[in-house]
N, C-alpha and C positions, 0 to 999 in steps of 0.2 A: 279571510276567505278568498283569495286572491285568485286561486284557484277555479272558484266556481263561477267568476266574474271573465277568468284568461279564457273556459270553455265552453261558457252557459249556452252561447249562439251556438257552437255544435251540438250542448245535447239537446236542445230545442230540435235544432233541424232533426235528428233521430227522433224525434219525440221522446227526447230525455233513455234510452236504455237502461241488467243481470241476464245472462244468457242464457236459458236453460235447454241444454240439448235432451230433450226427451227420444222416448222411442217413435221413430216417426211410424204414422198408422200407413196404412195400405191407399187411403181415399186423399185426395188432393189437400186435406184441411187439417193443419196443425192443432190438435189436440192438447196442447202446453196447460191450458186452464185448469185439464182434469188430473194434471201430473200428479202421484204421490211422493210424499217423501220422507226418510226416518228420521236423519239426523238433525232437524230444527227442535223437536221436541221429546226424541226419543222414543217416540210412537208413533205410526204414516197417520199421515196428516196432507189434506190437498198441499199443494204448492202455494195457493192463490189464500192460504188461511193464515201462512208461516210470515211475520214481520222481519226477514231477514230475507239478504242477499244471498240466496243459497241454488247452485245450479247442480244437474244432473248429467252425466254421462251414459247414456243408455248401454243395454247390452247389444242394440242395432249400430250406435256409434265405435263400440270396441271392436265387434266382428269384422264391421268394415273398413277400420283403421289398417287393422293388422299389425301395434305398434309393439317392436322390440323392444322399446321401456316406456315409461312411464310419460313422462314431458312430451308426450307425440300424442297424449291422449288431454291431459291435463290443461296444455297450453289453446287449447281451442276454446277455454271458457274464457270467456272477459273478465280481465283483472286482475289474470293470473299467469305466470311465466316459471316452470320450471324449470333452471339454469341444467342444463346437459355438459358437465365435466367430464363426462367419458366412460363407459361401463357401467351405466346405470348409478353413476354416483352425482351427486346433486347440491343445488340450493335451490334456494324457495326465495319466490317475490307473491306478497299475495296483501296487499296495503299496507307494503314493506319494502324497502330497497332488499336486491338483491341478496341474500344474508344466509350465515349457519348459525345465526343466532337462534335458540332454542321459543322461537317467534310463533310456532307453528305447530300445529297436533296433529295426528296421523295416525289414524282409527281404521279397526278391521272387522267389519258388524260390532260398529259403537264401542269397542274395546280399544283402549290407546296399546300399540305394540312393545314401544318403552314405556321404561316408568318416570315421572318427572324426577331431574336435577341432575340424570345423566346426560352427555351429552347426544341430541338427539340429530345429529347433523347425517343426512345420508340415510335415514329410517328407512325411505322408501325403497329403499333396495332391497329389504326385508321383507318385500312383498312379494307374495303367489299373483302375476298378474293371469295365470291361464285360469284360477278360481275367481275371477271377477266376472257379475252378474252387472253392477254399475255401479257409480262414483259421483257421490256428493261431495260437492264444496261449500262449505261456507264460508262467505268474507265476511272479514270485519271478526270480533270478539267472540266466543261461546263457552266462557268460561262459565256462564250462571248454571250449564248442566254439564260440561264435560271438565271445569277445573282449569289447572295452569297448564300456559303454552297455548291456549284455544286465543292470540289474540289477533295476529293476521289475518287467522282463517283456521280452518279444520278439514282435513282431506280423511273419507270415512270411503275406504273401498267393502260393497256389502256381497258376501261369496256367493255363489250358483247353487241353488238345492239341489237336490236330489230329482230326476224325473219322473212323469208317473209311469212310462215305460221304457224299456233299456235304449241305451242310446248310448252313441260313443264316436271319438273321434283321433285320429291322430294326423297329423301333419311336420311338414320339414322344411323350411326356408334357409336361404342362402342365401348372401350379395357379394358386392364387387371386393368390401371392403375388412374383407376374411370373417367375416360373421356367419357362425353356425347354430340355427337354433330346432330342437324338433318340442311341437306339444301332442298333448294327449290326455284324455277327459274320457272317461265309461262312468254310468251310470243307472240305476234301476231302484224300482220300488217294491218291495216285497210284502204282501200284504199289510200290517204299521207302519214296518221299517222301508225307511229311502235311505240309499249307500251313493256316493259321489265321490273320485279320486280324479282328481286334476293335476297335472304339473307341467313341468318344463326342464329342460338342460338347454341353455346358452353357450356357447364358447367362441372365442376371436383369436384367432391369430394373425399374426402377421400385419398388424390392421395401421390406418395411416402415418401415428407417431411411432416412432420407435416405442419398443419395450414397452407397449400397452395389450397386454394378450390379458386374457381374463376366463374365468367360466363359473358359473350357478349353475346349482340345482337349486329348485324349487318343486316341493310336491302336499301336497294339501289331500285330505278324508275329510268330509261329512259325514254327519249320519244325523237324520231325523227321525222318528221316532212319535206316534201316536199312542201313547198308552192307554188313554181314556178317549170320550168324548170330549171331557176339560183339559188333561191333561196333555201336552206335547212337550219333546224335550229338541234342542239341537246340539249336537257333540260335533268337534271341528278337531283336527290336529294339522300343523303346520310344521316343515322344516323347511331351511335355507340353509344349504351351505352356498360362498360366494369367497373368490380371490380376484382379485385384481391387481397386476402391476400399475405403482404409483407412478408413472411418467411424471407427474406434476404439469407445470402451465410452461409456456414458450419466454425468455426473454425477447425485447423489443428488437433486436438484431434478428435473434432465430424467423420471429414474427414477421419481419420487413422481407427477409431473404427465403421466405416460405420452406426454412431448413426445418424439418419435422423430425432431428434429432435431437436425445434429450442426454444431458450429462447422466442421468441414472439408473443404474443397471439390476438394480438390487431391491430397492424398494417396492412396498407392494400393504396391501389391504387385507384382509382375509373375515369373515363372519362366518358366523355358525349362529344360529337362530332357531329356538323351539319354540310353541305355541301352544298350549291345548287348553281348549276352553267347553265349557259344558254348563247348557241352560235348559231347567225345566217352568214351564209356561203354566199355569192355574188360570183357568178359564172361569170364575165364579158365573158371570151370565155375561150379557151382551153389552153391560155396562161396565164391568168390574173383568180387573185379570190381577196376576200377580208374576213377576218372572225372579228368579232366582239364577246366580253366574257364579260361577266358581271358575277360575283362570291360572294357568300357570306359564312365567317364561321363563326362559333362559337365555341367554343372551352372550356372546364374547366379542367382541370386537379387538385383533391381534393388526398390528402393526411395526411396520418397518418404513415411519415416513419420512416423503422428501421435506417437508416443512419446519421439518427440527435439525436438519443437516448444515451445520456451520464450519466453515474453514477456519482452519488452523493459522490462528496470529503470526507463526514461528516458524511454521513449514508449508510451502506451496503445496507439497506435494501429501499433506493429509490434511484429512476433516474428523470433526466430531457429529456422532447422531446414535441415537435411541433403536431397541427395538421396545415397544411398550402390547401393554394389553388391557381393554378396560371390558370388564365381564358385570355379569347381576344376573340373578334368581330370584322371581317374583312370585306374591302367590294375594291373587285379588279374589274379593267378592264382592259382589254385588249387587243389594234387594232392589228391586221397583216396583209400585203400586198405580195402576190407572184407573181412575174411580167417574165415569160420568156423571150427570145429575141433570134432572129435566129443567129446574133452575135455571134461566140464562141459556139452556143449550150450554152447561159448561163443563168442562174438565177438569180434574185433579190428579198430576204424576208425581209422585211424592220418592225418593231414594234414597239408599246412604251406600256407602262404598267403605270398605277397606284394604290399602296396598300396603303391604310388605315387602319390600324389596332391598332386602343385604345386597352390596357391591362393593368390587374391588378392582386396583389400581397397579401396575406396577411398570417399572420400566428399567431397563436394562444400556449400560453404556458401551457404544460401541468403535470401534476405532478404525477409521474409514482410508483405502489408499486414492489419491489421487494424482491422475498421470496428466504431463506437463500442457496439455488442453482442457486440462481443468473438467475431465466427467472423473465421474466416480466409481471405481474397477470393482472393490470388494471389501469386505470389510471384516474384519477381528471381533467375533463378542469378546464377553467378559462376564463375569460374575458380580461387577458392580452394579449395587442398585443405584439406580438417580431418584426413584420413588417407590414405597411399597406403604400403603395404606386400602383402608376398608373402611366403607359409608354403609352405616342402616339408615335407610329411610323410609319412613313409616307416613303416608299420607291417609287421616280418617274423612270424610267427607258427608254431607245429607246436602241434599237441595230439593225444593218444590218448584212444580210448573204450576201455573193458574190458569185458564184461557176460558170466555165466555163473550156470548154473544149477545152482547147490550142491545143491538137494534138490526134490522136487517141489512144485513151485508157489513154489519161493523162487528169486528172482531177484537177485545183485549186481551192482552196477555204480561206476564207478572213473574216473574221468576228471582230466585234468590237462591244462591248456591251457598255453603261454610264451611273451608276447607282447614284441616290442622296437619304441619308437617314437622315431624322429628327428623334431625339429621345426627347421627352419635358417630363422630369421625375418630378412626384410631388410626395413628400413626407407625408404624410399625421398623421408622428408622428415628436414628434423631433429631429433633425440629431443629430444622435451620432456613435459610432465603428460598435454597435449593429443593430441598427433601419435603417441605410444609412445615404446617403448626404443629402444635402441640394436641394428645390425644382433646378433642373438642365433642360439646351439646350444642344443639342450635334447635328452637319452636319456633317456627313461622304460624300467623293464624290471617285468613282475609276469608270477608265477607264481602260476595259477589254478587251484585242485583241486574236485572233488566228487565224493560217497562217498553210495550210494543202496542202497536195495533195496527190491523188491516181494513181495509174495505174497499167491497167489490158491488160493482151494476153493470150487469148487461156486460162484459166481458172487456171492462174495464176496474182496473184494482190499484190502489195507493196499500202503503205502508209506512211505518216509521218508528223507529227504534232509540233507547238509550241503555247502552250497554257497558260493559266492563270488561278488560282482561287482564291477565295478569300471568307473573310467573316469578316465584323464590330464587332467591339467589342459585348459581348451578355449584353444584362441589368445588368444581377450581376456582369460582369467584372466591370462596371463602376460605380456603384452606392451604392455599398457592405458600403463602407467608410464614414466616416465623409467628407474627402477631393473628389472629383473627379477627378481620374489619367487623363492624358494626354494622350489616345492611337490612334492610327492609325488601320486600317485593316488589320487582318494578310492575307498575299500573298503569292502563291505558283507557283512558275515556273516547267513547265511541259515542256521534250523535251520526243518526243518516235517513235518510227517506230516500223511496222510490215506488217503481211502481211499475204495470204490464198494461199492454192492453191487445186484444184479439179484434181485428178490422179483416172486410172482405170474406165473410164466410168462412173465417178462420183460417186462412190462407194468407195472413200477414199477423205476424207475431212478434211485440216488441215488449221488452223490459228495461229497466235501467237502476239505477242509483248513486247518490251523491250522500258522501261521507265525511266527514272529519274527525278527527281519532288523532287525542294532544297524551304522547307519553311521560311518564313522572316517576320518578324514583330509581330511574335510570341507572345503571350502571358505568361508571367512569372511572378512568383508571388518575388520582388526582396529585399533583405534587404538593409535598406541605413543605412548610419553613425549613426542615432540618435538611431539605434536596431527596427525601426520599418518594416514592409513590406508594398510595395506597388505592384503597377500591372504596368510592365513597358511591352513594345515592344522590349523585350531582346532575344528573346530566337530565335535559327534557326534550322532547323533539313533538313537532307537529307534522300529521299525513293527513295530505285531503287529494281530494280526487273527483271523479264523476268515473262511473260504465255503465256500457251501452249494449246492446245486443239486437239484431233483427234478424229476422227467420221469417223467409219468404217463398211459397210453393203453391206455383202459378197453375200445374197441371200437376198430375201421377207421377211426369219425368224427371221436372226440375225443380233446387233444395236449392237457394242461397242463404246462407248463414254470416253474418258479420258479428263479432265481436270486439269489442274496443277497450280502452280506457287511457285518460290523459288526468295526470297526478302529477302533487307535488310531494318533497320529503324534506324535511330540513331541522337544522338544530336550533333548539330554541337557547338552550342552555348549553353549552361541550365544551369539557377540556380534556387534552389529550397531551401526555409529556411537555406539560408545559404551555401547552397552544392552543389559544381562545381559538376554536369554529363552530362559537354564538353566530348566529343569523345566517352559517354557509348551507345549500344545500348538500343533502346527505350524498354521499358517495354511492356509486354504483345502483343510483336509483333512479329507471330513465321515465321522462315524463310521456311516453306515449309507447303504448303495446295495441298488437291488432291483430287479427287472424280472422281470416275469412276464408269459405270456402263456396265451392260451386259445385253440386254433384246431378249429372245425370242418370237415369235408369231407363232406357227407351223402351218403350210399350211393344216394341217388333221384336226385342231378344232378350225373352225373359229371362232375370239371373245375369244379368249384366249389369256390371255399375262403371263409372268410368267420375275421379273428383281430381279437382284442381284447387290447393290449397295454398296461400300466402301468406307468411308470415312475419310481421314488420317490428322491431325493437328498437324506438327512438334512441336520441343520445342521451350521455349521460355524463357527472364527473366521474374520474377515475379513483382520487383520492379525495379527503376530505377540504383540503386547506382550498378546494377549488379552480387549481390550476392547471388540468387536463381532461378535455373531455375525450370522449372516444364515441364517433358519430351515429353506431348504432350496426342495424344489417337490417335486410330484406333478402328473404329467402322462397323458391319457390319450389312444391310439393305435387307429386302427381301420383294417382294410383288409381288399379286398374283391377278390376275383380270378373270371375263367370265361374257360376255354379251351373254346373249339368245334373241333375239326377245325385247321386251320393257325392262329385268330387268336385273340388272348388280348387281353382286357380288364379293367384293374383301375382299383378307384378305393381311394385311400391319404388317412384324415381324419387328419393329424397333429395332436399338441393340439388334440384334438376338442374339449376344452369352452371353447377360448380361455383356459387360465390365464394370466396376468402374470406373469413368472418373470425372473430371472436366469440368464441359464447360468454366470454365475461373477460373485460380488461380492467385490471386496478394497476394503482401506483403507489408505491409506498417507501421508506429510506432507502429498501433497499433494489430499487431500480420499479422496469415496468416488469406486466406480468400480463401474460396471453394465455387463455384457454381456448384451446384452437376451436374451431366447431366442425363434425364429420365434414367433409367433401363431398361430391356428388355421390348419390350409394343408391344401386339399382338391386333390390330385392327379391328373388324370383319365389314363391312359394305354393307347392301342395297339402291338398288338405282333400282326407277320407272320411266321411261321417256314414257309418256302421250301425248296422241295430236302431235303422229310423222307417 
């Protein structure tokens, strides 16, 4: 616990900090205590009840962001850092090195978007962020109610209902660095029925790296629905479409000499994303409900990537690469039962779920010309497959919540999730190293527990958790090969405490927690005697940490907000083509994140806000073997807002001082690698709200 001992004297000094950005109220006193929240137990529940580390993004914190993706809203909780590759495309740190490892779950009102075993890298781009009302995080494990992939954390954006009278909005934002984006949201309630249409179109040209232009749609419907006095139902429909040119990451030369041209001209991203889900709610009485989910997606993710692009042994002047596509159609339900009981003050959510999700794979070989500086001009398909296969995967699930109140101000709580998954892989070329296995069955089964309590006085609260997470083999873990490896579910044991406390009239607000989470069953790529590699359940790693958060609002004007966190990542067990890095720490996993902010609103002109935001990413290794670090970045944010009457104006100076940064540097055999981070980018935007 090395860890807790390298930072205990800083979270002492904070009074130990989990950040929760709630809605701030109108009166000078942070109201955090009384926060609700959905995603700790799948039903609102205070904040101060929930024995986990789980923060809030208000609908006060999105409006006044004004954030063109995601990681500009996200990155303000403590403990959490979403890596910005460019166009809304991503990795996730969340008591996790930097990673696209399938680490992490990404929920839309308590619905996961994919289905598990696909690869889930990039999810969040699949998101309607103009349909966002506000955004739970949890860190740490939630697999005991949400299943596999809930083990860094869980990011649950919950959509905007319906209003009780018509209301509507549109606006259009620009900046320096050829980004164009307009939104627009109308909405009304018609005697049962409330209707809500939200969305967005993005687009960039021109924008700082070469050949990064991009554009989404995003457009979202609700509709609620009161049938009865018991009865309610909510229907939701989502689409994404979304392209991006792949520019890829900078070599260490391009990176030093701040040349922001990229050898590739061709490649590129593309999604298409459907969603429609529909829930009716049974209100038996004030103790009892029932809700019923019926879901469907669709899914395609089409590609033409720079990271499969290799040059030609024999010819300078060509390369080999792929156009591939990996698609699925999904079709989930599932029941919930919430049963109070005067017993204990305690609770019973009882559920089961079933996902169906057929998926398919194929990829295509393409024949690349390259001119004598080495970028990449165009490229020849073909009609050669490299892979054509199709996964059913079938996950059944139930899990119970318990929680009751032993004594006053003490809260326990008990959970146990039991998930079963089929995988029935058909091959559709002949198995070989290249193409995969052979047609293959695969049963995973894991039984997932957590055991919690809180307690609260006088506006002071502890908690403390032991939990689980977990996630099955992904499709290419196991089906890469001619042979299919033998694996198990990688497993993460999570132990952690924290706690909050409200001082000063509720005008100082602090939370925190301290974690340890040792992973098992790891996936490693291992060599065996005959010199070949396979994919065994070898590898272990241990994360610990402390975060921190304080929230301080001295008058009506002024909001200071900090959030922290200082971790470690490391392998306990790893090999990798041959190479012991037992005892290094993990790569691309830096020991200290922070973001703070300062916002004023001055009492003399109402509808003005004026914040000043900082954002710091300590160092970290590059690659694993631990011989490169890359020192980190500090960035600073500025943004500016005034509302008149219906129309709202802001202007957003992101990396206000122009620093030069990476948003993620690794190193690997085959050189260094730079993902550049935007430049300084001045945002100008209006905004009309109609029918208020």
């Amino acid at each position: 616990m090395k860890i807790l001992l390298r930072f205990g004297v800083i979270a002492m000094a904070w009074a130990c900090p989990v950040i929760v950005l709630g809605q701030e109220p109108d009166s000078p006193h942070i109201n955090k205590l009384e926060e609700l929240v959905v995603t700790a137990s799948r039903t609102a529940q205070k904040r101060t009840e929930a024995p986990v580390a789980i923060s809030t993004i208000s609908s006060r914190t999105i409006a006044d962001t004004k954030a063109n993706q995601l990681d500009q809203l996200l990155n303000k909780v403590s403990g959490v850092f979403m890596v910005d590759l460019g166009n809304e495309q991503h990795e996730m740190s969340i008591r996790q090195p930097m990673t696209t490892a399938g680490v992490f779950l990404y929920l839309e009102d308590g619905i996961p978007i994919r289905t598990t075993g696909v690869y889930n890298h990039n999810a969040l781009l699949e998101m309607n962020t103009a349909a966002a009302k506000q955004i739970e995080i949890i860190r740490g494990p939630a697999s005991s109610l949400y299943g596999a992939e809930a083990i860094g954390g869980a990011v649950n954006v919950i959509t905007v209902s319906p209003p009780a009278t018509p209301a509507g909005m549109v606006s259009i934002q620009r900046n320096n660095n050829g980004y164009t984006r307009g939104d627009g949201q109308v909405g009304a309630t018609f005697g049962k029925w409330g209707v809500i249409a939200s969305g967005y179109y993005a687009n960039r040209t021109n924008g700082p790296i070469q050949y990064s232009d991009f554009h989404k749609t995003a457009l979202t419907l609700r509709v609620d629905g009161r049938l009865s006095d018991r009865l309610t139902s909510t229907s939701s429909v989502t689409y994404v479409n979304y392209y991006s040119d792949m520019y890829g990451s900078l070599d260490s030369a391009h990176f030093a000499q701040h040349n922001y041209q990229t050898p590739y001209s061709f490649t590129y991203r593309k999604v298409a994303a459907l969603r429609i889900r529909s829930t009716l709610d049974w209100r038996w009485s004030d103790k009892a409900s029932t809700q019923v989910s019926v879901v469907y997606r669709n899914n395609s993710v089409g590609q033409n990537p720079s990271y499969y692009i290799s040059n030609s042994r024999t010819n300078p002047l060509l390369a080999n690469g792929q156009i591939n596509d990996n698609s699925f159609h999904s079709f989930l339900g599932l029941l919930q039962h919430r049963q109070d009981f005067r017993f204990l003050r305690s609770r019973l959510i009882a559920g089961a779920s079933a996902d169906v999700s057929p998926s398919s794979y194929w990829a295509k070989y393409i024949a690349i010309q390259r001119d004598a500086k080495g970028n990449y001009g165009s490229y020849t398909g073909s009609d050669s497959l490299l892979s054509n296969y199709s996964t059913g995967i079938t996950n059944l699930a139930g899990y119970v919540d318990y929680e009751a109140s032993l004594l006053p101000g003490l809260k326990a709580v008990a959970a146990v999730r039991y998930d079963y998954f089929h995988y029935g892989f058909r091959n559709f070329l002949p198995p070989s190293a290249s193409t995969g296995s052979p047609d293959t069955r695969n049963d995973f089964y894991r039984v997932t527990p957590k055991v919690g309590a809180t307690y609260n006085y006088k506006g002071i609260g502890f908690y403390a958790n032991y939990s689980q997470g977990y996630v099955p083999p992904q499709v290419t873990d196991l089906y890469n090969g001619v042979k299919v490896p033998y694996l198990r579910p990688q497993t993460f044991f999570n132990y952690e405490a924290g706690g909050w406390l409200a001082l000063l009239r509720n005008k100082l607000y602090v939370d925190w927690s301290v974690y340890r989470m040792d992973g098992t069953n790891q996936i490693i790529n291992v060599r065996q005697p005959d010199g070949t590699f396979v994919n065994q359940n070898a590898g272990k790693t241990r994360h610990e940490g402390v975060e921190y958060g304080v929230t301080v609002r001295p008058s009506e004007e002024w909001t200071l907000r900090v959030s922290g966190a200082n971790s470690d990542h490391w392998f306990v067990v790893q090999y990798e083509n041959g190479k012991n890095y037992s005892g290094r720490q993990m790569a691309a996993a830096p020991h200290f994140i922070l973001n703070s902010e300062l916002t004023w609103r001055p009492n003399f002109l109402k509808g003005f806000r004026l914040g000043a935001e900082w954002q710091r990413l300590g160092r970290y290794w590059m690659d694993d073997a631990n011989t490169v670090r890359y020192a980190g970045f500090g960035i600073v944010n500025f943004r500016m807002g005034y509302t008149y009457r219906a129309w709202e104006v802001w202007v957003n100076a992101l990396n206000a001082f122009n620093t030069y940064y990476a948003a993620l540097a690794t190193k690997s055999t085959y050189g260094y690698s730079y993902n550049l981070g935007d430049p300084a980018e001045v945002t100008v935007g209006l905004a009309w709200h109609f029918l208020r």
